[in-house]
N, C-alpha and C positions, 0 to 999 in steps of 0.2 A: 202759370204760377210755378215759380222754384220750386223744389224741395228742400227742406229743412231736415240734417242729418245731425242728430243729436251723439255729438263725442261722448263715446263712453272713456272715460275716466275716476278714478275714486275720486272721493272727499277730500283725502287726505294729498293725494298728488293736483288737484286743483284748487286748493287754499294755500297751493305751495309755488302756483306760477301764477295765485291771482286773478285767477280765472271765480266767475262767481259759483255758488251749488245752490240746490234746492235749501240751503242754509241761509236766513235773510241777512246775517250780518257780514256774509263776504262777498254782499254789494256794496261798492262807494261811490263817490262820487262821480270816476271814471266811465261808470256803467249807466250814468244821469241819461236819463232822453235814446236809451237802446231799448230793442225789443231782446230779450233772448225765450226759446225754449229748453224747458228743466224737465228731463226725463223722470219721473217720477209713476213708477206703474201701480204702484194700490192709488195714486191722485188720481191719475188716467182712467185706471179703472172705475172707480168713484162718480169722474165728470162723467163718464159715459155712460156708467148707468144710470145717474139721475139726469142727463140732459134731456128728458122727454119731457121735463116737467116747466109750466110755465117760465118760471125764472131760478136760475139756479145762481146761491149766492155763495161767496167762501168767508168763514167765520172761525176764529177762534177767541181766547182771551181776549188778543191782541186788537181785536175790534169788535168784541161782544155787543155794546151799545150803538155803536154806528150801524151793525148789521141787523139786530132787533128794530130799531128804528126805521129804516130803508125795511125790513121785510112787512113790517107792521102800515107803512104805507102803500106797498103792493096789494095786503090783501085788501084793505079798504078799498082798493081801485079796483081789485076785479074778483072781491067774492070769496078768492079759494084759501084753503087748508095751508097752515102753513107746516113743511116738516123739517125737523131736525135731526140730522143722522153723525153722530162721534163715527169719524171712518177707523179708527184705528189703525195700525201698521202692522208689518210683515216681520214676522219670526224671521233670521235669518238659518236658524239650524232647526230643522224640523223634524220628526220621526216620518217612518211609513204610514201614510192614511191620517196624517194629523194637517188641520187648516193651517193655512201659512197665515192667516188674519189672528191677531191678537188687539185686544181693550187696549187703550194707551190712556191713562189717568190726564193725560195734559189733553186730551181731545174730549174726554167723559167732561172736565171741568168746565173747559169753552164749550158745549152746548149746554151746559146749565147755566154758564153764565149768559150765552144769548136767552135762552127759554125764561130767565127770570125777570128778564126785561122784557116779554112779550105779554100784555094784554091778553084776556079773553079765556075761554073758557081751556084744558092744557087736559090731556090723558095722562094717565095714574104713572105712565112711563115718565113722560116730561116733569110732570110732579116733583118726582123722586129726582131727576137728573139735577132740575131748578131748586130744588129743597138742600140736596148735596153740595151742590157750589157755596149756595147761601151759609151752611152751614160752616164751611172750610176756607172763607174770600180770604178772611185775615192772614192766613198762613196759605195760601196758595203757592206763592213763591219757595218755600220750606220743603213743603208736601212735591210741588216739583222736582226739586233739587235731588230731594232724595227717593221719589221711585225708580222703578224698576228701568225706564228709558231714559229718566234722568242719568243717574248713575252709568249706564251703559255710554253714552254721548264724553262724562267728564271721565271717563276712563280710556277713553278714546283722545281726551286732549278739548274735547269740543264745549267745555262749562260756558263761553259766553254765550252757545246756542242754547244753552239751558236756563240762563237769565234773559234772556233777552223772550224765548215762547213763554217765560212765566209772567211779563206783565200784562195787566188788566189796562185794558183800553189805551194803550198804547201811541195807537191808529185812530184815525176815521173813515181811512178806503174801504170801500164795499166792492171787491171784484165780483162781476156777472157774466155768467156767458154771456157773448154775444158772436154770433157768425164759426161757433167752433173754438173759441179763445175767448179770453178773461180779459175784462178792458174794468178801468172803475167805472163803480156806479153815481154817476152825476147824484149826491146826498144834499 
């Protein structure tokens, strides 16, 4: 098996020869039917630490219902707990002895939107997660636009990455691990 050598390059120098980013709208059509790998180290870090668990799904706004749905029929099939984890992102300027993880309001939002479409009995966490989205659906798009990773992304030049994470069900794909890699989940 090759190895797979993931270019480092910026954002801003690979939406400028076309090349796609962990950005979903500087895929097109050109990139239809390819595999690529996206360096992404708080993802990586993330799949790796939850890969121990029976199935690990990826979710946000963008497919909140498809992925409640798909997860709501795993556990019916085999019993277990379902969990929800907002990964949040990485400060890029940090002090001494401060975590480089920070909350990202567009990641708190999609698990409340997955958790509010999940059946069954929810801890006092998930509650408040599920309670919060419900309470904010109408204006999510707003509420995006203008926090604190919003605003950093359209200061950057990147506002369509910042409409495009704020819609709600979007999608239908459900990526799953499977073999080490994310493949969709047959829904």
């Amino acid at each position: 098996m090759g190895r797979t050598r993931c270019k480092r390059s910026g954002r801003t120098e690979s939406v400028k020869l076309g090349n796609p980013t962990l950005s979903p709208v500087t895929f097109n059509q050109t990139h239809k039917h390819k595999k690529y790998v996206l360096c992404s180290l708080n993802g990586a870090l993330c799949s790796w630490v939850a890969a121990k668990v029976p199935a690990l799904l990826i979710g946000s706004l963008l497919n909140a219902s498809s992925v409640a749905t798909y997860a709501s029929k795993l556990q019916s099939q085999t019993n277990t707990d379902i969990t929800v984890i907002s990964c949040g992102e990485q400060w890029e300027d940090v002090f001494d002895r401060e975590n480089k993880l920070r909350p990202a309001m567009e990641d708190y939002l999609g698990a409340g939107a997955i958790l509010s479409k999940l059946n069954g009995e929810k801890s006092p966490e998930a509650e408040l997660c599920a309670s919060a989205f419900k309470s904010v659906e109408e204006r999510v798009q707003d509420l995006i636009w203008d926090c604190g990773s919003g605003r950093e992304l359209r200061l950057k030049g990147f506002e369509k990455d910042v409409l495009h994470a704020a819609q709600i069900d979007a999608f239908k794909n459900v990526p799953i691990l499977t073999d080490s890699y994310f493949i969709n989940a047959e829904v």
